[in-house]
C-alpha positions in Angstrom: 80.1 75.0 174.3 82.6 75.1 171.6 84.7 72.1 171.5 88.5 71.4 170.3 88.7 74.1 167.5 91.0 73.7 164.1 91.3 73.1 160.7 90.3 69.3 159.7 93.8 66.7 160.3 95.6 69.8 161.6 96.7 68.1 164.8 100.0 68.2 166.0 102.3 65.6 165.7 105.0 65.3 168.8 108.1 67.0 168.1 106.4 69.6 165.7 108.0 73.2 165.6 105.7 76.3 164.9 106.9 80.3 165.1 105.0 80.5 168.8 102.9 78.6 171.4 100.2 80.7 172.8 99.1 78.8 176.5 95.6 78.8 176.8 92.6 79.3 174.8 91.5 82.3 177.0 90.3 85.6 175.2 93.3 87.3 175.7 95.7 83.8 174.2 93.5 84.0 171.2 93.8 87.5 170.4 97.7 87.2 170.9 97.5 84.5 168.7 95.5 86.5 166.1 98.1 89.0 166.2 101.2 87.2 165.5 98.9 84.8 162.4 97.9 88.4 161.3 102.2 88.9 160.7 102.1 85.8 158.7 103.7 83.5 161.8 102.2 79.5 162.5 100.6 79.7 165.6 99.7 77.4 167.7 97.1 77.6 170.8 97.7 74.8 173.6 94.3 74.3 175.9 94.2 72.5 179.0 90.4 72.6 179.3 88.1 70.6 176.6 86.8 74.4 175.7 87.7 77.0 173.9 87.2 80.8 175.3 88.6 80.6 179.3 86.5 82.6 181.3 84.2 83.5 178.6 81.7 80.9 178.0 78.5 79.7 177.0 76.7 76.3 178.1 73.2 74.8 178.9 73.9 74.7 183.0 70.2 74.3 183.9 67.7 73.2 181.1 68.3 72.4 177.4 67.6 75.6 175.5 68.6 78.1 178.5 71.7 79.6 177.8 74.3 80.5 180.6 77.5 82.5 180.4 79.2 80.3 182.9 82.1 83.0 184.1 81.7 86.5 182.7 78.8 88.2 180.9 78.7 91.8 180.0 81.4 93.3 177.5 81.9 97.1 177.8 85.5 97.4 177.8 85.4 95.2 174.9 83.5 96.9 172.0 85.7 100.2 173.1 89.0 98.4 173.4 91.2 98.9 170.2 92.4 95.4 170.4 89.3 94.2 170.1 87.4 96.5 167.9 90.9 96.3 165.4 89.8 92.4 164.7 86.9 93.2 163.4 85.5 90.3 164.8 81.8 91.1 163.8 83.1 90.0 159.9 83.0 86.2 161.8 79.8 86.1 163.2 79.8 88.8 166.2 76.6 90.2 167.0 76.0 92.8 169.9 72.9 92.9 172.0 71.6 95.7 175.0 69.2 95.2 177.2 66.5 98.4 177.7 68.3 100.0 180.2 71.8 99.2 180.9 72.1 99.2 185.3 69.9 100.0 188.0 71.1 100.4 191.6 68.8 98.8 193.6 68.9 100.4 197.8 67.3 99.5 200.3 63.9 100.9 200.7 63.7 99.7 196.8 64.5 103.4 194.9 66.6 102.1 191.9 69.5 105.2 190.5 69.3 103.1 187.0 71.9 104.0 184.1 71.1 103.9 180.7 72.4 104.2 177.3 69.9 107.5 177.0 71.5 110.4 178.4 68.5 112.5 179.1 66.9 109.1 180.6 69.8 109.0 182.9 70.0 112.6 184.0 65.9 111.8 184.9 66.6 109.3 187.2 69.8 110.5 188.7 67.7 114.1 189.3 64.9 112.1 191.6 67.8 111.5 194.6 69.1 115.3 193.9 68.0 117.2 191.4 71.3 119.2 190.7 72.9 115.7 190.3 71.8 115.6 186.5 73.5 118.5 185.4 76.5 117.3 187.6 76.6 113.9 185.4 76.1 115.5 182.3 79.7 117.5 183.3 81.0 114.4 183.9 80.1 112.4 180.5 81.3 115.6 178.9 85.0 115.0 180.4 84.5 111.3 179.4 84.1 112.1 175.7 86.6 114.6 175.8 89.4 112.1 177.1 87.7 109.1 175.8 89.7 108.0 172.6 93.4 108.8 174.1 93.1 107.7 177.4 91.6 104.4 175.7 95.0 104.2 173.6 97.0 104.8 176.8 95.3 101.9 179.0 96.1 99.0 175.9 99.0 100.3 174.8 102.4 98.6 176.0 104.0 100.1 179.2 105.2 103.0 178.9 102.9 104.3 176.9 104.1 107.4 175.8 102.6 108.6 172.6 98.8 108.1 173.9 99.7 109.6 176.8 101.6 112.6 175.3 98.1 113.0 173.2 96.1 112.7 176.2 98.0 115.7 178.6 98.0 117.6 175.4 93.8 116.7 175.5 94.0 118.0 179.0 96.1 120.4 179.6 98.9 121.1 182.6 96.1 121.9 185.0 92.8 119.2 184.2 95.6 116.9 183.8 96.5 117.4 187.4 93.4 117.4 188.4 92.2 113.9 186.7 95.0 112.5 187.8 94.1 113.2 191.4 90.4 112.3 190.5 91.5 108.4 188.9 93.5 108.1 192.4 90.3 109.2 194.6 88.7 106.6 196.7 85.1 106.2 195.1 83.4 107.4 197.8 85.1 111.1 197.8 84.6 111.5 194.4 81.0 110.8 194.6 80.6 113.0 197.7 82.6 115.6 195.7 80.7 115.3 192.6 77.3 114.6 193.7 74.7 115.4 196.4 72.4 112.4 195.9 73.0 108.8 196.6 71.8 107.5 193.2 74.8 108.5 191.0 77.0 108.0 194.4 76.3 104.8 194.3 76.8 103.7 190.5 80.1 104.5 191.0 80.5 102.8 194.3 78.7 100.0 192.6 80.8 99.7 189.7 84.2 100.0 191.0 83.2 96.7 193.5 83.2 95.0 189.9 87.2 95.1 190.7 87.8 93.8 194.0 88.1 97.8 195.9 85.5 98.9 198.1 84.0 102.6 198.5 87.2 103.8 200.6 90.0 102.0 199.2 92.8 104.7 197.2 92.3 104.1 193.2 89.0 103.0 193.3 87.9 106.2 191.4 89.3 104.5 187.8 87.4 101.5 187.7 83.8 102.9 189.1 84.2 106.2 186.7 85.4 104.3 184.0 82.4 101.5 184.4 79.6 104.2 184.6 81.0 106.2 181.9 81.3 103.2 179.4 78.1 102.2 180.7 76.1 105.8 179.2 78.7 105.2 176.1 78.0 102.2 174.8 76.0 99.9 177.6 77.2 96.9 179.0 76.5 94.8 175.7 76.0 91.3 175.7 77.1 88.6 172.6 74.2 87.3 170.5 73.6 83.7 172.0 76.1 84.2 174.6 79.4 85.0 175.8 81.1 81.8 173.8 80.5 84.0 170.7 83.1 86.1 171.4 85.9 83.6 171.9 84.4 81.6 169.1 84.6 84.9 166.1 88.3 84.9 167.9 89.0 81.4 167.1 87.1 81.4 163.1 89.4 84.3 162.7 92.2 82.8 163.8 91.8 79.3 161.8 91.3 81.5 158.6 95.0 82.3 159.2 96.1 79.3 159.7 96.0 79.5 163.3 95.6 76.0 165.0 93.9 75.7 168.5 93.9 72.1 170.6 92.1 71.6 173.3 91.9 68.8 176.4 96.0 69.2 176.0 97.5 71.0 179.0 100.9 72.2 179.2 103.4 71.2 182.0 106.3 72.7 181.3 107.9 75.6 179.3 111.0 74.5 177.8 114.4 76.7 178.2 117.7 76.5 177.3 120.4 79.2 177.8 117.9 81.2 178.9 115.5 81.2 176.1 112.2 80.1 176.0 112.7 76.8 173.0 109.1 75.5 173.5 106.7 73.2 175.5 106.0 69.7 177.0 102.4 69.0 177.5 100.8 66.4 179.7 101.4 63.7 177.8 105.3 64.4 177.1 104.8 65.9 173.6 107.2 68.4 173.0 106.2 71.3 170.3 109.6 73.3 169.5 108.9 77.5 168.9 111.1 79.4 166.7 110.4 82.5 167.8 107.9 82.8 171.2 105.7 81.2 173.9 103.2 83.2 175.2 101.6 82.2 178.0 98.1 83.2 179.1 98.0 81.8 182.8 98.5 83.6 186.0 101.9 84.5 186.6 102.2 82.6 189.4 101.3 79.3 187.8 103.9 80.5 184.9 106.9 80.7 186.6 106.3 78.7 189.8 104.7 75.4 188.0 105.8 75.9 184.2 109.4 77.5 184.1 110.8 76.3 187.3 112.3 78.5 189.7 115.8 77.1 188.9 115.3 79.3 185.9 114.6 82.6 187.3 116.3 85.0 189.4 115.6 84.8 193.1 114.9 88.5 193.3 111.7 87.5 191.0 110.5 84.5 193.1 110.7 86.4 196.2 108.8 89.4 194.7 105.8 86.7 193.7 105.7 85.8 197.2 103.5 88.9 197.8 101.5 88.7 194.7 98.4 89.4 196.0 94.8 87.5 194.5 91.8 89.2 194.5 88.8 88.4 196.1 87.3 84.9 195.5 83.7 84.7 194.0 80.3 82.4 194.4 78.0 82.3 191.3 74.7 81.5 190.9 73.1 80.6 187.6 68.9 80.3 187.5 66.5 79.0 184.8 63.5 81.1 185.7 59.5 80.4 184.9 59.5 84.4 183.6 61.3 88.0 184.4 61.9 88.5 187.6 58.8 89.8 189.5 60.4 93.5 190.9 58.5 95.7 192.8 60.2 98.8 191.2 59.8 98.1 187.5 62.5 100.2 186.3 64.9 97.4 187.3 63.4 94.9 185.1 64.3 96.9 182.5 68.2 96.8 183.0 70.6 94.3 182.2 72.9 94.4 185.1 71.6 95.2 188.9 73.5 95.7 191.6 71.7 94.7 195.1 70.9 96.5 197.5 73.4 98.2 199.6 73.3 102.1 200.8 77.1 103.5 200.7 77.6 102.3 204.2 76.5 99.2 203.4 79.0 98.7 200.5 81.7 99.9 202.9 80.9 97.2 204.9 80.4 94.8 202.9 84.3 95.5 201.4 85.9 95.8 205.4 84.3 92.2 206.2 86.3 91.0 202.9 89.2 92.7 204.1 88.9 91.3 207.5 89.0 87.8 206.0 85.0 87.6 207.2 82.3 86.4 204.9 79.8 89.5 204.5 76.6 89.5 206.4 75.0 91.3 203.5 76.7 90.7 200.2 76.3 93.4 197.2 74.9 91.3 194.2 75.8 91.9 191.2 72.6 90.5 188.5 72.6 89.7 184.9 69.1 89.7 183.3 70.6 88.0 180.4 67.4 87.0 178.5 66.4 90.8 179.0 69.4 91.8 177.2 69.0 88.9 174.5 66.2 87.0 173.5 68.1 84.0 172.6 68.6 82.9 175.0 66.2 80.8 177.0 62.7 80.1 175.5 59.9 82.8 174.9 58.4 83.9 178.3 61.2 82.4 180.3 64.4 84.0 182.0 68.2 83.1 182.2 69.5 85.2 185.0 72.3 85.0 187.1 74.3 86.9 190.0 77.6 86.4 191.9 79.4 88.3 194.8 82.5 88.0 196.2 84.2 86.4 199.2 87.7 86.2 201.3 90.2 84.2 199.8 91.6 80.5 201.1 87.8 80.0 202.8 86.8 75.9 202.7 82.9 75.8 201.2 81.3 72.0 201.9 77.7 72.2 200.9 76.0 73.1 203.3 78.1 76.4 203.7 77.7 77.0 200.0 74.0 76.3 200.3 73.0 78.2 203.2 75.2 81.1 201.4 73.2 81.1 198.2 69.7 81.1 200.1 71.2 83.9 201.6 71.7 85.4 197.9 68.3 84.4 196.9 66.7 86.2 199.7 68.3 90.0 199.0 66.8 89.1 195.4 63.6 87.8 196.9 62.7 90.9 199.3 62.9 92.9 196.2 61.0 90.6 194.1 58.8 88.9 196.0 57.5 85.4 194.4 60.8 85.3 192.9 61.6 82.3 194.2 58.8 80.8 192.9 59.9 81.4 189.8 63.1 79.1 190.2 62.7 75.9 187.7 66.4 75.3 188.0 70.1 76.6 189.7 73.5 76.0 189.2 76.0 77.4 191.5 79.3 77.8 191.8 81.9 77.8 194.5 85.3 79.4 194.6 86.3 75.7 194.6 84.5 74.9 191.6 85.2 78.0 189.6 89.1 77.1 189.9 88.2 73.3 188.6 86.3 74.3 186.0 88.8 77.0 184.8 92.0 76.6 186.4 92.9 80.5 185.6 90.6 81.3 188.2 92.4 80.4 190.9 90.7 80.6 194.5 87.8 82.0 193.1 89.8 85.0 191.9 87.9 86.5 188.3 90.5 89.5 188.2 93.9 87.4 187.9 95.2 89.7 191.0 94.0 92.4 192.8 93.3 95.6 191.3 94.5 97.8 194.1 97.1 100.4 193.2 100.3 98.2 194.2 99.5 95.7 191.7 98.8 98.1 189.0 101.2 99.3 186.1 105.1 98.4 187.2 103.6 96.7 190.0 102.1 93.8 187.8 102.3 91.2 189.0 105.6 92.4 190.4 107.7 95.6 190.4 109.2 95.7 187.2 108.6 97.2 183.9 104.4 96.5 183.6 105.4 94.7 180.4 104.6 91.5 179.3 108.4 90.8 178.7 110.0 88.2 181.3 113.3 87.4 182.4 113.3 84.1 180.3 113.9 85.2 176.8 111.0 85.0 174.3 108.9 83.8 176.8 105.3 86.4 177.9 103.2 86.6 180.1 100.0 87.3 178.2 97.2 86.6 180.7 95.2 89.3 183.7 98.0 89.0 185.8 99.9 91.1 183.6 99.3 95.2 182.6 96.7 96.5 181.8 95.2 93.4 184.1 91.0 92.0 184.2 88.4 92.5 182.4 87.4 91.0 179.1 89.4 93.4 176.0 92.7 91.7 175.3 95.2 94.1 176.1 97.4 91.6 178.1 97.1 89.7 174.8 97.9 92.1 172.6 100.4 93.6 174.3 102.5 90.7 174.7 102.2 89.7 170.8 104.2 93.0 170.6 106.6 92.0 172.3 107.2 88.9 170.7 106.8 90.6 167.2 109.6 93.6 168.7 112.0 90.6 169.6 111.6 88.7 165.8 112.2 92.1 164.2 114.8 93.6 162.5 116.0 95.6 166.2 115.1 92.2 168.0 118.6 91.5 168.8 119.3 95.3 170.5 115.6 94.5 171.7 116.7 91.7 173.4 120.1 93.6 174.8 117.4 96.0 176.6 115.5 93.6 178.3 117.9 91.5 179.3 120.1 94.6 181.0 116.6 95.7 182.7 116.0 91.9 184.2 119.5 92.2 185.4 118.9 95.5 187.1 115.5 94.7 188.4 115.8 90.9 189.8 119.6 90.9 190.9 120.3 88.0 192.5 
């Protein structure tokens, strides 16, 4: 695990001023903190955890010498985000890995519809369920490459984002744009009964868009399993060299070499402001650091304005709004140390990195009404990393690092024995697939929601997503109806985290677009910047 990160006797002294404090050492805090050191201004990272990275981390849970991404593990969005891929992040020490294949859909009765990196490889295996359904996917990565570079540009790109999005109707054209507009807005299961007449690619977009917390038959679920699958025959679901933590920590080397400072194992307990401007922070121990120019704040907005501004002050239209902001679905995680591969009786599914088990589209239907119903599912989807598949590095030759999580209701109390009846029950879907998998267990570590909100206090509940990704939390709906900016009613002050547009998932756009901001407001408009955003508060959150 990387440790308190900065340049040697570069701590900070109470009562020290810096252009902007970036809250939290999270992916999307460091690249907003890149951004503004990159325009020359003294940054300075505040984390409340001993660790560098947020939900993107690396440690030895099990065994010395096995490797564990302890939150998230696979990175498609982020080596096709143009945040990420601007910061050139492999010049400090970023190195890619892909496993053979990149998915396999496991069913029932043990067929696997598995997605690879290899076009004609996928077309093959999505042909066995139907054997027009190739031909049908090929059409389909055809429309992905058409849009791909624009509609990219128009998801990370402040709110509104009208130049990408002027490129990408002229890409399209009156009518297709119509059309993939309705398409993105589908529920995921009539866009694979419209598309498709076999279950295999059915369900590797059913499969994918449960990554978010919407089920098969929920409106908007289209976006996230198209855009998932399509990323997935792009560029795989790639994995960092020795583990998640190097992605945060080529964030953090590149920030130091601008002068960036991170500290760690210093939380912040208040946001200081005065006439209505965000001035700076107090951290746990009363330290104040003073910001000439932003704090950026890469928490969930609920924690931002309810525990670190104070509601006396925001406008009462905004606190009521937040009332209704909506979490997504809490999460249990197990992490195994394993004798050798997992023992699968199709063997096409040892060659993918991520496996999703073992659901029929009913059965994913399900499993998303008993989370919606506030029960805990009978039969959970798993989602599987085979993370010494995808890199060598890490556990020892002939071993296996794998791990696999599912989701929960929210606000649930897990003792022990609920959490470990739970995970046997995890263990089994795995086990009738792979029989003598079991067996193969030298070692676990699991994770409740409980303990996925201790050991990174952004997660909160449980919740990976920071909100739900259904279509009334989306765009000006995040995290409340407003102007899906980063921008808040306190002056200079942004929210920077997953609770803010373009929301989850690992490719700093929250980050990125707040630095914006904050650069917009410092600039020579700032002033008639400011004006704007102040009028739209006002007109928003009247109180």
């Amino acid at each position: 695990m990387s440790k308190a990160v900065g340049a040697p006797g570069s701590s900070v002294a109470a009562g020290d001023t810096v252009d902007a404090v970036v809250i939290g050492a999270g992916q999307n805090g460091l690249v907003a903190a890149n951004l503004l050191a990159d325009a020359g201004w003294d940054v300075l990272v505040l984390e409340a955890t001993p660790y560098v990275g947020g939900a993107v981390r690396t440690a030895e849970l099990t065994e010395p010498g096995f490797r564990h991404d302890v939150f998230s593990a696979f990175y498609p969005l982020s080596v096709t985000s143009p945040v990420i891929r601007g910061l050139d992040l492999e010049q400090y020490g970023l190195r890619w890995r892909h496993a053979p294949a990149v998915l396999a859909h496991v069913l029932p009765d043990d067929r696997a519809a598995v997605l690879s990196r290899d076009l004609e490889a996928t077309v093959a295996s999505l042909s066995t369920f139907d054997a027009r359904d190739g031909e049908a996917w090929r059409l389909q990565f055809d429309q992905w490459l058409r849009v791909k570079e624009s509609l990219l540009d128009t998801l990370f790109s402040p709110f509104p984002p009208v130049r990408p999005a002027s490129r990408l109707v002229r890409t399209l054209g009156l009518a297709d744009g119509l059309r993939f507009a309705r398409m993105l807005a589908m529920p995921v299961r009539a866009l694979g009964e419209e598309t498709y007449r076999g279950d295999g690619a059915r369900l590797l977009l059913a499969g994918n868009a449960l990554h978010s917390d919407l089920g098969p038959d929920t409106a908007g679920s289209s976006v996230f399993g198209w855009l998932l699958t399509m990323l997935g025959q792009d560029v795989g679901f790639p994995v960092p060299e020795g583990g998640a933590g190097g992605l945060t920590e080529a964030l953090a080397a590149r920030l130091r070499t601008r002068g960036g400072r991170i500290e760690c194992s210093r939380a912040v307990t208040r946001v200081l402001v005065a006439r209505g401007r965000a001035v700076g922070v107090r951290d746990e121990h009363g330290s104040l650091v003073r910001a000439r120019k932003a704090v950026l704040a890469d928490v969930p907005a609920p924690v931002l304005y309810r525990e670190l501004v104070g509601e006396e002050h925001l406008p009462s239209r905004l606190l009521s709004d937040l009332e209704n902001f909506q979490w997504d679905d809490a999460t249990v995680k197990v992490d195994w140390a394993l004798s050798g591969p997992i023992p699968w009786s199709n063997p096409d599914v040892g060659r993918a990195g991520t496996v999703h088990l073992d659901s029929d589209l009913d059965g994913l239907s399900r499993y998303s009404a008993e989370l919606t119903s506030g029960q805990v599912p009978v039969e959970p989807m798993l989602v599987l990393g085979q993370m010494t598949t995808t890199d060598p590095t890490r556990s020892p030759e002939g071993t296996e690092v794998a791990w696999a999580y599912t989701h929960v209701p929210q606000g649930l109390a897990w003792d022990r024995d609920r959490v470990r009846r739970f995970v046997d029950r995890m263990e089994h879907i795995v086990e009738r697939h792979a029989p003598g998998f079991t067996a193969c267990i030298r070692n676990r570590h699991v994770l409740s929601p409980t303990d996925l909100h201790r050991w990174e206090p952004s997660l909160v509940g449980g919740a990976i997503n920071g909100g739900t990704a259904a279509l009334h939390q989306q765009l000006v709906f995040r995290p409340v109806p407003g102007m899906g900016r980063s921008d808040t009613p306190v002056d200079r002050l942004y929210l920077a985290s997953a609770s803010a547009h373009p929301g989850g998932a690992v490719h700093g756009g929250p980050g990125s677009n707040a630095a914006k901001a904050a650069l917009a407001r410092a600039g020579l408009a700032g002033a008639a910047y400011g004006r704007l955003m102040r009028s739209v508060h006002v007109a928003l959150y009247p109180n």
